[in-house]
MARLORO-726080 format. One line per 10 residues: their letters; for each residue y, x, z of N, C-alpha, C. Coordinates in pm, whole numbers, plus 50000, padded with zeros to 5 digits. Atoms other than C-alpha are relative to their C-alpha. Layout:
A	Y:X:Z:Y:X:Z:Y:X:Z | ...
//
This chain:
XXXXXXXXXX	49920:50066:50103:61358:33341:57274:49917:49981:49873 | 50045:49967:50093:61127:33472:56999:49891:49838:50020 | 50112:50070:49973:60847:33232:57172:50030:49847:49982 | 49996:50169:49948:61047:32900:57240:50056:49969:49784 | 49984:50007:50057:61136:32948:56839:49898:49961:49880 | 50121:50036:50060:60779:32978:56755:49937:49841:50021 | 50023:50162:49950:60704:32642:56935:50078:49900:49937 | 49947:50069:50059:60954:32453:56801:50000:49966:49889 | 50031:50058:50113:60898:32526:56440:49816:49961:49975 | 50120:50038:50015:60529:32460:56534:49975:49848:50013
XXXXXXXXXX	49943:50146:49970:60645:32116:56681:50037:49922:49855 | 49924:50019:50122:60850:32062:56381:49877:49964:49873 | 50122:49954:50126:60558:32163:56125:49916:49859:50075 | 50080:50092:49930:60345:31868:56375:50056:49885:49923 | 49956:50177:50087:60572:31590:56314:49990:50004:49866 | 49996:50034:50121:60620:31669:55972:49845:49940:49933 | 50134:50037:49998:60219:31657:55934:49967:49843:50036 | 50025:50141:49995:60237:31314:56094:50082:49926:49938 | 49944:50157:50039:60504:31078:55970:50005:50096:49835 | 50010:49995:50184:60445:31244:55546:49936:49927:49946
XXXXXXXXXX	50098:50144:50039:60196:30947:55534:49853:50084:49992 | 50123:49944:49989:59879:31166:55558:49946:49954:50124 | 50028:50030:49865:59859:31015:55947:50064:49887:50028 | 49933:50144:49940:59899:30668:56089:50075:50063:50089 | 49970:49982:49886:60157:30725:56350:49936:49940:50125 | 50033:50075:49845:60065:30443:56589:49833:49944:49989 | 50090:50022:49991:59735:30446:56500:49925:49897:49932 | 50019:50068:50058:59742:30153:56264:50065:50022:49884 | 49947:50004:50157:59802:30061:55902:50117:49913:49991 | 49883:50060:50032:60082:29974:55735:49973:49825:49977
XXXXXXXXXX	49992:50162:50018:59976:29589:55699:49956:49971:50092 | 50053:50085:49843:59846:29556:56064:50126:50001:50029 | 49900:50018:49935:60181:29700:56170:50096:49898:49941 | 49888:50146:50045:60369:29402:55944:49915:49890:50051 | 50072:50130:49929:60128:29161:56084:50060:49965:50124 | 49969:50030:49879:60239:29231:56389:50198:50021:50062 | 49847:49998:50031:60617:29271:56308:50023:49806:49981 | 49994:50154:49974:60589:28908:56219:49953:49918:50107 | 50033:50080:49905:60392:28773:56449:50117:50004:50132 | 49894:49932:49965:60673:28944:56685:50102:49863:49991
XXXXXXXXXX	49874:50135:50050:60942:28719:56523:49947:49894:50017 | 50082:50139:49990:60735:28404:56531:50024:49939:50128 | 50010:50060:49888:60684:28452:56843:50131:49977:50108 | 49814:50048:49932:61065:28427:56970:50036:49868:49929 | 49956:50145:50079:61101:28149:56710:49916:49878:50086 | 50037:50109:49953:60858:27949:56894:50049:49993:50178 | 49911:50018:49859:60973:28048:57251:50129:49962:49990 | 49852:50084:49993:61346:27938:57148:49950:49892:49983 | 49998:50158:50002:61190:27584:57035:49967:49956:50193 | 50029:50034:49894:60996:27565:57358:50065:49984:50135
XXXXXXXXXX	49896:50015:49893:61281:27686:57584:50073:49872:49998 | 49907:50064:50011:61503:27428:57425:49915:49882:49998 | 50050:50124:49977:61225:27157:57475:50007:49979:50188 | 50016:49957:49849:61195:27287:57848:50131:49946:50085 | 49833:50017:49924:61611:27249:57901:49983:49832:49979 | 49969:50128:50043:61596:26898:57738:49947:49940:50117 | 50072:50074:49888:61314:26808:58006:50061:49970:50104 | 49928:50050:49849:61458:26859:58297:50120:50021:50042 | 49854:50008:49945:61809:26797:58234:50068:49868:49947 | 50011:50105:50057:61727:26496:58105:49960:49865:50151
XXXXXXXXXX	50063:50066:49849:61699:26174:58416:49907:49966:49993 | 50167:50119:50007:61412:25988:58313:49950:50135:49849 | 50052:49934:50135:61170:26187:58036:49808:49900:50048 | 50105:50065:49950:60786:26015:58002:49915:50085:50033 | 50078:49995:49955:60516:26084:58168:49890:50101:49893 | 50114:49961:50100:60191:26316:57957:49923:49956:49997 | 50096:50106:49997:59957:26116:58140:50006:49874:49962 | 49975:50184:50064:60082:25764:57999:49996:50058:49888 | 49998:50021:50168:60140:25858:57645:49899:50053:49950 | 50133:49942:50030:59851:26102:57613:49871:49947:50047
XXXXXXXXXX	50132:50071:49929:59597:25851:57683:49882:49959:49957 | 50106:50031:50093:59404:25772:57420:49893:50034:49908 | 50063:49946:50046:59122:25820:57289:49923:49952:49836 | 50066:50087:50102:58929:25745:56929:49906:49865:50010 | 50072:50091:50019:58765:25409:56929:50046:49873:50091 | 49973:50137:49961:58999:25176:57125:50019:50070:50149 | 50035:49994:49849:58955:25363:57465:50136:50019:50053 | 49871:49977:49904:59279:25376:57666:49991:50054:50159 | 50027:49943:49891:59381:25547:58009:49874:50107:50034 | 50084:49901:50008:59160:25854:57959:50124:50084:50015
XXXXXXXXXX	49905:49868:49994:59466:26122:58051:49972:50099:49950 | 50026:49897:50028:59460:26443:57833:49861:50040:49953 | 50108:49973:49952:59121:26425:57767:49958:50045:49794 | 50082:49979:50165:59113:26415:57370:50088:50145:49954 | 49920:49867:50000:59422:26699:57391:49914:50112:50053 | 50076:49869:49924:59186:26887:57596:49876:50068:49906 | 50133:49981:50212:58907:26868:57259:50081:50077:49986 | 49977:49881:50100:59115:27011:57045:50062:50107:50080 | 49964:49874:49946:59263:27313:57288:49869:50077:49992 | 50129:49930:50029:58892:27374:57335:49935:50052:49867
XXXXXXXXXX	50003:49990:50115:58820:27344:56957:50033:50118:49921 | 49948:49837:50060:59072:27624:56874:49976:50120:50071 | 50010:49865:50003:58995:27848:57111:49852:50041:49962 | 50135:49926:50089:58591:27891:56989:50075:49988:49899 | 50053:49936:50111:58736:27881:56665:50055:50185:50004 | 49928:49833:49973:58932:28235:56808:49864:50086:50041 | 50127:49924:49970:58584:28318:56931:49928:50042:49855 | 50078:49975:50153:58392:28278:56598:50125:50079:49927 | 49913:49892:50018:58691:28470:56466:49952:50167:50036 | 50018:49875:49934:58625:28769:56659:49865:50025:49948
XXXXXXXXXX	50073:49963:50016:58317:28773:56565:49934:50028:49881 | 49978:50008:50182:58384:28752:56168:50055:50163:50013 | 49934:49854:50024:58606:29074:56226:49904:50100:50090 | 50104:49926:49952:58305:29218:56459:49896:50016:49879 | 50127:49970:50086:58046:29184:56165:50075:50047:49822 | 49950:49912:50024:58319:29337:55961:49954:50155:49977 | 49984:49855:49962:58294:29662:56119:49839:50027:49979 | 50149:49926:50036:57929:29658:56088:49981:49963:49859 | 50002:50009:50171:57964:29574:55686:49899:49928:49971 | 50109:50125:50046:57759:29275:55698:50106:49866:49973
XXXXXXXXXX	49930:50017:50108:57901:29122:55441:49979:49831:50004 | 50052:50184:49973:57694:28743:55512:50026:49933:50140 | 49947:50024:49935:57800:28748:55852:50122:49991:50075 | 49830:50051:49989:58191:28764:55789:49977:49877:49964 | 50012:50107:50100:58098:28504:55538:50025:49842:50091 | 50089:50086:49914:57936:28298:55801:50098:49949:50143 | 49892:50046:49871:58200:28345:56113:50110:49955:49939 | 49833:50056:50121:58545:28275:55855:49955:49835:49986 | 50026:50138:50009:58344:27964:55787:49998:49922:50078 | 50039:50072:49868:58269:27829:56100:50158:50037:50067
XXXXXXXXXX	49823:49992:49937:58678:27942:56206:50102:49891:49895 | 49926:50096:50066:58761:27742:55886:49988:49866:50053 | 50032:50110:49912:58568:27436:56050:50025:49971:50094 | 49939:50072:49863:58712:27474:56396:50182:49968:49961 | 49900:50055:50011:59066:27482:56243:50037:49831:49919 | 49994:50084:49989:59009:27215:56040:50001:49850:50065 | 50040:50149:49921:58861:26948:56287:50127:49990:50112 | 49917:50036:49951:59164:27051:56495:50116:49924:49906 | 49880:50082:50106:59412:26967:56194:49977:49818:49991 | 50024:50145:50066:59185:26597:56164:50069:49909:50164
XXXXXXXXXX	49967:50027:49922:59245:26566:56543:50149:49980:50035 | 49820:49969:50001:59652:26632:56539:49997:49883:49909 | 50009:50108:50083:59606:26401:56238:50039:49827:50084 | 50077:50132:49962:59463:26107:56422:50079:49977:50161 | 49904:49985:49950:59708:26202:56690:50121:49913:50028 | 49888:50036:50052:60023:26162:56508:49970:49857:49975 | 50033:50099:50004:59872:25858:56363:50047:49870:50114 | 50009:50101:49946:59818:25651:56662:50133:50014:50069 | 49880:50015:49942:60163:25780:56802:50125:49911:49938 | 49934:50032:50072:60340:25665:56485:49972:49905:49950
XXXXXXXXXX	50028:50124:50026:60156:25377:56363:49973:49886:50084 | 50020:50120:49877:60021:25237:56690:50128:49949:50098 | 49898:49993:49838:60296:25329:56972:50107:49962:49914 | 49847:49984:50059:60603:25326:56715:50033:50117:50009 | 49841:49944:49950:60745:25617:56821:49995:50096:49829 | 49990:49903:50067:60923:25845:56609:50106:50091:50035 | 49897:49876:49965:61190:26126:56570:50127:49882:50060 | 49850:50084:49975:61481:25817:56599:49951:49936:50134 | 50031:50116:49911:61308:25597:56832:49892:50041:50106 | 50107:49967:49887:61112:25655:57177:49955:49888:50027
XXXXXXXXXX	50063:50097:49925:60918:25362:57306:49973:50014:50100 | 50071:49958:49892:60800:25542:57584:50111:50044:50115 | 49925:49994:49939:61028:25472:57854:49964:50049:50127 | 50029:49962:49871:61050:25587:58249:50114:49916:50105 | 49931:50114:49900:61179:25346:58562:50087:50088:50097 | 49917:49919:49900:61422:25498:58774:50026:49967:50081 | 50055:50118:49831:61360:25263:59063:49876:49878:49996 | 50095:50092:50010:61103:25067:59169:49999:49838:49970 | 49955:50137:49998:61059:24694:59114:49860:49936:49976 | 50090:50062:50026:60865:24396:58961:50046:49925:49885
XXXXXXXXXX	49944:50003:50123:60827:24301:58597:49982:49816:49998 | 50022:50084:49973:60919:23919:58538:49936:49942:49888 | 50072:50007:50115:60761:23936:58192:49868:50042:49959 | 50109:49975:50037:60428:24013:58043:50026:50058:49817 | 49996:49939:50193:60360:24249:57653:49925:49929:49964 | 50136:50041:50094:60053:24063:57621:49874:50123:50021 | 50114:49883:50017:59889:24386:57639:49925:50028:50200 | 50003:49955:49936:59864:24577:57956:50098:49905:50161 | 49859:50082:49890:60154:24387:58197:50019:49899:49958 | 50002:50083:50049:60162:24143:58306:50113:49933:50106
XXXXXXXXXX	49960:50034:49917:60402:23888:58538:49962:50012:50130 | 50031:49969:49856:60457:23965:58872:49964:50147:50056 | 50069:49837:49981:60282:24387:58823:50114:50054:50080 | 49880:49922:49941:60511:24564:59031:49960:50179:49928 | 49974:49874:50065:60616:24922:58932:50081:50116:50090 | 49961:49889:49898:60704:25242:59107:50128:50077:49883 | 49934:49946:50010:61025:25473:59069:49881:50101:49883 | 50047:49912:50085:60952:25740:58752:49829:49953:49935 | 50106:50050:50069:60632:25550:58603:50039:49985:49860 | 49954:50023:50137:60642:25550:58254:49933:49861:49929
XXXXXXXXXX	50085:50102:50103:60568:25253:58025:50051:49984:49856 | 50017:49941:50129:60549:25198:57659:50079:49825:49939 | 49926:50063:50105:60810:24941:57445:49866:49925:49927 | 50086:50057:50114:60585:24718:57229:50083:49910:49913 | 49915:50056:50141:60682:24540:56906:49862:49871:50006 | 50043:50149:50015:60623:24157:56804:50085:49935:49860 | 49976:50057:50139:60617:24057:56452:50130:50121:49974 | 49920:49902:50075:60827:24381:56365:50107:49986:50086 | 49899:49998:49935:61076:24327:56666:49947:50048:50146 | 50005:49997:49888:61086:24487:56995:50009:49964:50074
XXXXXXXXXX	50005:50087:49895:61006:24328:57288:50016:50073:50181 | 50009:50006:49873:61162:24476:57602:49987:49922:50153 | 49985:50062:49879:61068:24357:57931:50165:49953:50113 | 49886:49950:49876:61321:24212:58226:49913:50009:50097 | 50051:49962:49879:61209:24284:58546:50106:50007:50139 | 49920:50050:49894:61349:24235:58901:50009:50138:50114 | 49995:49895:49899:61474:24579:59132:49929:49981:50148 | 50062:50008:49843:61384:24610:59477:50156:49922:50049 | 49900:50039:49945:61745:24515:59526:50050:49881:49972 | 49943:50180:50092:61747:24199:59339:50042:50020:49905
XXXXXXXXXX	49944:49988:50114:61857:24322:59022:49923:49903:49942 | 50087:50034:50125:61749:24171:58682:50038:50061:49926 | 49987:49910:50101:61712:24449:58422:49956:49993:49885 | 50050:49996:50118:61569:24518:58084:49926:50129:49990 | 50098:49893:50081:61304:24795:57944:50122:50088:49956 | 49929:49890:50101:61510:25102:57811:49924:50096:49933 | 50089:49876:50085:61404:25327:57534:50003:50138:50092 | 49943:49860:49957:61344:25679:57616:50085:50091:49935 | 49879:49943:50055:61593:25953:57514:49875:50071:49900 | 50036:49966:50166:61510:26045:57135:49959:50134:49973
XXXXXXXXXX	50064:49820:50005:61457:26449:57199:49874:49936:50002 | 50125:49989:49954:61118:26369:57313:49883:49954:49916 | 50075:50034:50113:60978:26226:56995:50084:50108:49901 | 49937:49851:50098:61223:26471:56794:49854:50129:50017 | 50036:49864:49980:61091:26779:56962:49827:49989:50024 | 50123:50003:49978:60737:26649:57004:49938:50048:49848 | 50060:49938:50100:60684:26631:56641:50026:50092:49916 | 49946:49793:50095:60870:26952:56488:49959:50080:50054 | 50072:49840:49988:60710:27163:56721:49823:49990:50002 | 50143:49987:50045:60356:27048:56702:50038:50037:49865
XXXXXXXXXX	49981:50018:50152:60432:26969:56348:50018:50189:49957 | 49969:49885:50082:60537:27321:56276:49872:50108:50028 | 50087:49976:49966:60275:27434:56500:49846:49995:49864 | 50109:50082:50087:60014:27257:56296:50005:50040:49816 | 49977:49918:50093:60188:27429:55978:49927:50138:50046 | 50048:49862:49996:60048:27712:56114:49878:50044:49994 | 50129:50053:50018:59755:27598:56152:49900:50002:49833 | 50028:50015:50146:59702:27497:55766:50030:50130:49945 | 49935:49853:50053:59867:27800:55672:49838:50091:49980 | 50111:49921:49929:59589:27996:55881:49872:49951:49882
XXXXXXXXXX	50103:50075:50036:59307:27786:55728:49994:50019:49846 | 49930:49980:50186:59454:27840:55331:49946:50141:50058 | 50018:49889:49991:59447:28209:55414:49827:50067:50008 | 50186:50024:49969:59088:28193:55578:49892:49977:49866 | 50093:50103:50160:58947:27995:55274:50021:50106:49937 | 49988:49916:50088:59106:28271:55027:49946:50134:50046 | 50109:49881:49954:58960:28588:55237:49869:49967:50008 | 50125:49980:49996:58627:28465:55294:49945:49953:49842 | 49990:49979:50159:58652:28396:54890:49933:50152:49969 | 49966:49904:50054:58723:28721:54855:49885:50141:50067
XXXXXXXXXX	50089:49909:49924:58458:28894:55124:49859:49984:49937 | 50091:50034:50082:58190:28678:54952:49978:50053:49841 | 50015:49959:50126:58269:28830:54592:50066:50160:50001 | 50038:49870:49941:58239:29152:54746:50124:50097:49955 | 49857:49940:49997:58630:29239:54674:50033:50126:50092 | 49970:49930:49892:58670:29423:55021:49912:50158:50009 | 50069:49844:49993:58407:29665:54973:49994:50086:49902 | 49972:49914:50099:58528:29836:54689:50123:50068:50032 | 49869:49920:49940:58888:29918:54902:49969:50069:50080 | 50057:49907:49865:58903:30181:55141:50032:49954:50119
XXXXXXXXXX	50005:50034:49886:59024:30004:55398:49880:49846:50042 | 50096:50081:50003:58713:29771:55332:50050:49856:50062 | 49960:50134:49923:58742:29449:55568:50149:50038:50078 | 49941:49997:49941:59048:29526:55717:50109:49881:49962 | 49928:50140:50014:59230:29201:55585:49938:49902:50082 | 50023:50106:49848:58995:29000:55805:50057:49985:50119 | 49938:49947:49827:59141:29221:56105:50129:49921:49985 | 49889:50059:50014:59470:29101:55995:50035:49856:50018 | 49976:50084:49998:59409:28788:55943:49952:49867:50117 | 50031:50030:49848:59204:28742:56299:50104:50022:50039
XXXXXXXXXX	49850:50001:49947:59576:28877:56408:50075:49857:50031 | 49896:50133:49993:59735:28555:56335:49907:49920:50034 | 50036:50109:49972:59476:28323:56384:49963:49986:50154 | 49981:49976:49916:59475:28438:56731:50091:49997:50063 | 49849:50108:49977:59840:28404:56767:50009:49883:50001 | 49973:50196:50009:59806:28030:56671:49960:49972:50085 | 50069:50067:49873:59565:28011:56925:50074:49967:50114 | 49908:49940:49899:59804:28185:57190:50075:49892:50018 | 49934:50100:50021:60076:27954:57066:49973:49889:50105 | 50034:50073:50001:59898:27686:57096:49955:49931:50187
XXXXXXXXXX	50028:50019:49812:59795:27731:57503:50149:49989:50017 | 49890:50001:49899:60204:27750:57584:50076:49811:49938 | 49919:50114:50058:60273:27441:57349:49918:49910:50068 | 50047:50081:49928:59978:27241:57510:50036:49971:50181 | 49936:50035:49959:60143:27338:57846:50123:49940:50062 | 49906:50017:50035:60504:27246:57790:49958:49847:49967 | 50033:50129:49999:60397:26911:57658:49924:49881:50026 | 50101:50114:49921:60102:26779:57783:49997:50023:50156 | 50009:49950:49857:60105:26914:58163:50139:50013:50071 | 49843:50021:49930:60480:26938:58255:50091:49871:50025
//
């Protein structure tokens, strides 16, 4: 009795020793563990958008295609599938590499080679931000589309179109069930096609349903906030590593660690949002 009394207030006397703040409990600091309290939340905030882009998809009859709308590339080139989306995925994840290796030269307190990796993570986020840019751009200035309006329609039977855009189609192209094609505008007016079923119909072009430009650009878009965010943050720590701020605290670089936290999340992100919209 005497023994299991001694143990207990020895137990007792333990914990108290750890959670009085003299001892990390979990082994981290109090601003890794809010780093990762948020990131936490974030990351349910972006899995509810994604779920609710996921339900829209396929409960939706017709939705377009990734390979038709994602086709383009800088300088005029068309029908290249995924290929400039596939840049910038690559883009962000070296800049998660050079990252790692800002909070690796950290730990060895070389002070010119945080300097040096933060910089080169500021440059891969940026060139992704010019890429999303140039993106949006050609979706919104070239294609039309926007949050109200889809251009980017899908056929829900096969046929043959009895019209021509001028562009791409032309009289006579025939067309397969679920092919997507793209609305074009003429002198500021839309110009849907008719076209002739397999059954003899005569139809018209239909828009696509309006989620799909909604949810395309609020969740990049917010995405891409996160992005800038990241990149602001970046810029003001490697400020602050360069005018030798960090090595006068005791937890020295450990705001880099933190702030590799999130920019590693974006990355993460960033692989479930590129499959969800470009590959599904």
């Amino acid at each position: 009795m005497a023994s299991d009394q001694t143990l207990q207030a020895h137990q007792g006397h333990e914990n108290e020793s750890v959670w009085m703040g003299a001892k990390e409990p979990f082994k981290a600091s109090y601003g890794k563990l809010m780093m990762w309290y948020f990131l936490l939340s974030d990351a349910f905030t972006f899995a509810g958008f994604l779920i609710a882009y996921g339900t829209l998809r396929f409960s939706s009859p017709t939705w377009p295609v990734p390979d038709f709308v994602f086709s383009s590339l800088p300088g005029g080139i068309h029908h290249k599938p995924l290929i400039f989306v596939t840049f910038m995925t690559f883009v962000l994840i070296v800049s998660s590499v050079t990252m790692v290796r800002a909070v690796q030269e950290g730990h060895r307190y070389n002070k010119k080679g945080v300097v040096f990796w933060m910089l080169m993570t500021i440059f891969g986020g940026l060139c992704f931000l010019g890429c999303q840019a140039w993106e949006w751009t050609t979706l919104i200035g070239g294609e039309k589309m926007s949050i109200l309006k889809n251009p980017f329609g899908t056929h829900v039977e096969s046929g043959v179109y009895l019209e021509g855009d001028g562009h791409d189609i032309k009289p006579g192209d025939s067309f397969h069930a679920h092919q997507t094609y793209l609305i074009h505008q003429h002198n500021g007016e839309w110009m849907p096609l008719k076209y002739k079923t397999e059954a003899g119909e005569i139809k018209q072009q239909q828009f696509g349903p309006k989620a799909f430009g909604a949810l395309f650009f609020f969740i990049t878009g917010f995405h891409g906030f996160h992005v800038l965010s990241g990149v602001v943050f970046l810029l003001i720590i490697m400020i602050n590593v360069a005018s030798g701020v960090y090595v006068q605290r005791r937890n020295h670089y450990e705001m880099v660690e933190k702030i590799g936290l999130y920019w590693h999340f974006v990355d993460l992100v960033w692989v479930f949002v590129f499959l969800v919209f470009y590959l599904l």
